[in-house]
N, C-alpha and C positions, 0 to 999 in steps of 0.2 A: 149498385156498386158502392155506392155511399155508405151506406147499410152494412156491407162487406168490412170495408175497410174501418168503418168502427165500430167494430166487433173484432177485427184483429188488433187494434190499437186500443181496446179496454181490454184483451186478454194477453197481451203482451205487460201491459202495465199492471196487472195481477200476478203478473210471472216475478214480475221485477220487487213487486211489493214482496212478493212471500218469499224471494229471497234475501231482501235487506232482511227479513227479522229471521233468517235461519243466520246470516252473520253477526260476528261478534268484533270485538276490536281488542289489539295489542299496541302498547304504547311503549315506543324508543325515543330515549332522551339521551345526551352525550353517553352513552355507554349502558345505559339502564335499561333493562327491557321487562314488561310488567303485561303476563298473558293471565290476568286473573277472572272465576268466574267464566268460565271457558267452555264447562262440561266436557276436556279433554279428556281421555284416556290414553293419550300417547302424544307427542311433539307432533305437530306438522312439519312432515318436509320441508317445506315453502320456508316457515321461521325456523329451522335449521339454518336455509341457504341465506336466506339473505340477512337475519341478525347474529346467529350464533358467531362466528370472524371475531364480532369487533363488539359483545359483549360483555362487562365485569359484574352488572348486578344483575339478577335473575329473579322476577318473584314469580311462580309458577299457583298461588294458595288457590283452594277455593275449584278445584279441577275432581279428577276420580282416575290420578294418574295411580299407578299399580306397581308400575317398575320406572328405572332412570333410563329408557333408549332413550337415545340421542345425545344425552348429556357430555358424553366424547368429544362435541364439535363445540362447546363451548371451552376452547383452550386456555381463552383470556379469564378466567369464570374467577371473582374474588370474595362474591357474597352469593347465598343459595338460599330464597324463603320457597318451602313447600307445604308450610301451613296448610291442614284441612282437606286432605286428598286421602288416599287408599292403600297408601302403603305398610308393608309387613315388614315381616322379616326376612333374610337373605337378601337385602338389598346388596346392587352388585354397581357400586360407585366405582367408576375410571381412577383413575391417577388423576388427582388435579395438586400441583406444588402450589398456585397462587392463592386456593380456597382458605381465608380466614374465617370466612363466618357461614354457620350451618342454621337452616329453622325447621324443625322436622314437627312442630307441634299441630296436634289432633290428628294425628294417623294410627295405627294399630302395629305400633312394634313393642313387642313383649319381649323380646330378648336381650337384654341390656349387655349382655358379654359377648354376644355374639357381632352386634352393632359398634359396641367401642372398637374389637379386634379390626371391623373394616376399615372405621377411621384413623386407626394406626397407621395401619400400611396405604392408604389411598388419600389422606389428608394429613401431610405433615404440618401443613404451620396452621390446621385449625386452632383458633383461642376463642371462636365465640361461638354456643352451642345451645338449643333449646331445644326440650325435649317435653315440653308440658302437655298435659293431656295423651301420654300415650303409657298404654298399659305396665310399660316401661318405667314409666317414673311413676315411684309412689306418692305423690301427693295428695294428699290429705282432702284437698279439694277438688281432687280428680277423678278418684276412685270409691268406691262402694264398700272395699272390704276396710279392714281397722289399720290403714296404713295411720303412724303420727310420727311427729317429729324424727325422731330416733331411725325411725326405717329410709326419710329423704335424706337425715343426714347420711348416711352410710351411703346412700343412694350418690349424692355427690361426693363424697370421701372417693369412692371406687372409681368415678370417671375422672375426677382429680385428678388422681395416682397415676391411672392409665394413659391421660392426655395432659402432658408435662407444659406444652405453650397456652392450656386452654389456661381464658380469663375470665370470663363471663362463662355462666351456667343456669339456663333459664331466667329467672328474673335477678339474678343476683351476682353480683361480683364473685372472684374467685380471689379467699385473702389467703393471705402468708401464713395465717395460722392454720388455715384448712389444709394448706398445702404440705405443713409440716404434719400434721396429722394424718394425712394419706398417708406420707413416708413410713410413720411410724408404726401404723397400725396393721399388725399381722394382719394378712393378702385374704387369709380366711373369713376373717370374722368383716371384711368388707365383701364378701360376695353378694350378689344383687339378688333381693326378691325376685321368684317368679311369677306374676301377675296374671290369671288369664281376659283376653282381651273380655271376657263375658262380664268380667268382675268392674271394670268401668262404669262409672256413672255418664252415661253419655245421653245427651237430649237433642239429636239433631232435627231439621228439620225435616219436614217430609220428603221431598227431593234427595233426603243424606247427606244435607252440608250443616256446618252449626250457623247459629244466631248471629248478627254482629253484636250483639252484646257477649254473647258466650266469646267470641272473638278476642273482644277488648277485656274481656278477664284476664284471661287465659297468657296472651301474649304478650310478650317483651316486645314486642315493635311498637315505639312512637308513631303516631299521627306525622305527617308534614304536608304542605302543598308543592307540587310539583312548579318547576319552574316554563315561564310559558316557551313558548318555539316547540314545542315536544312533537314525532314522527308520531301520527298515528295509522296504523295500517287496519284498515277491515277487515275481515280474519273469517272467512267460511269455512267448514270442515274440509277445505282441498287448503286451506291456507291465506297469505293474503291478498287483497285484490289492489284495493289502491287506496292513498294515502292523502291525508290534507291536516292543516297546522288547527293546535286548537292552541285556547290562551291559556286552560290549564288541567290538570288534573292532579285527586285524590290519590296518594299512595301510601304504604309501608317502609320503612326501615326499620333495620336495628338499632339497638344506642350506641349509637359512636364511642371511639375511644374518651373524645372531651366531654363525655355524657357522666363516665363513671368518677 
């Protein structure tokens, strides 16, 4: 009987082991919620219901998301990093009035007119926008074919023009000069290269996500350490389970307005 029962209780505690390492973890701090590194392909229900309410920052990077379901129920939503995931084009973004700041860098949208038109009508007060690494933007150090200066300027000139509060535009400020330059330059002669996504220089890793060095090229987000007390939830493919306080962690941001 002895015999019995520790064998139920070494195969229980195998069950238990092989579930801690099928979970992952999502980190909620006063407002901030950070589900990176995920291998999602779509939101959990679960962080739906119990973060989405009462979150403003979202960093989603580092996942193999496709489309934005669920993105609806983040009402309060003020910043959006989606670095490093699977997204195309026809992205079909909600209406969000509080969203200033967008990070769409290393995904596969090639359509630059087609993506500003959404941010028109679904993002009115965005001003802060990253677009690097995507077939999209021609940059020089991004791409394979003979994009150079000339092609990102016009490349920015065009989203310029088209997103009148935007300030920031991948790595760089959005100045007075460029802004007068949009205005002025017939609407033609700024239409956006079309890229195709083949034409990228891209080196991911085997798994499909890039390097944290390609990471820190690539992107406008500073480094910072999180402050301690932070919610952290264990997070299985049903969602989360349960929660306990760490002293700190690693994250992303954008560069703040006192940054520029």
């Amino acid at each position: 009987e002895n015999a019995v029962d520790h064998d139920e209780e070494e195969e229980k505690k195998e069950e238990e082991e092989n579930e801690e390492e099928e979970e992952r973890e999502v980190v909620f701090e006063e407002g901030r919620l950070s589900c990176t590194c995920l291998d999602w392909d779509s939101i959990p229900f679960d962080v739906l219901r119990l973060y989405a309410p009462r979150t403003d920052f979202l960093d989603l990077s580092s996942n193999r998301l496709r489309n934005l379901d669920g993105l609806e129920c983040f009402t309060l939503l003020q910043e959006l990093v989606f670095d490093n995931n699977e997204l195309a084009d026809g992205l079909k973004f909600p209406r969000m009035d509080r969203l200033h700041t967008l990070s769409l860098n290393k995904n596969r949208i090639s359509d630059l007119e087609r993506l500003v038109q959404t941010l028109q009508r679904r993002l009115p007060q965005l001003s802060f926008l990253s677009l690097l690494h995507n077939p999209a933007c021609p940059d020089a150090l991004c791409t394979s074919v003979d994009s150079d200066e000339a092609d990102y300027k016009r490349y920015r000139l065009f989203v310029i023009r088209k997103l009148s509060k935007l300030r920031f535009l991948d790595s760089k400020a959005v100045t007075e000069k460029e802004r007068r330059e949009a205005q002025r330059a017939p609407e033609e002669s700024l239409r956006p290269l079309r890229i195709r996504p083949e034409d990228v220089n891209q080196s991911p890793r085997k798994d499909g996500f890039w390097t944290s060095m390609d990471t820190d090229r690539y992107a406008p987000l500073s480094q910072s350490l999180a402050k301690p007390g932070q919610h952290r939830g264990r997070v299985s493919r049903a969602g989360p389970k349960r929660t306990s306080d760490v002293k700190g962690s690693e994250g992303n941001r954008y560069i703040g307005e006192d940054e520029l």
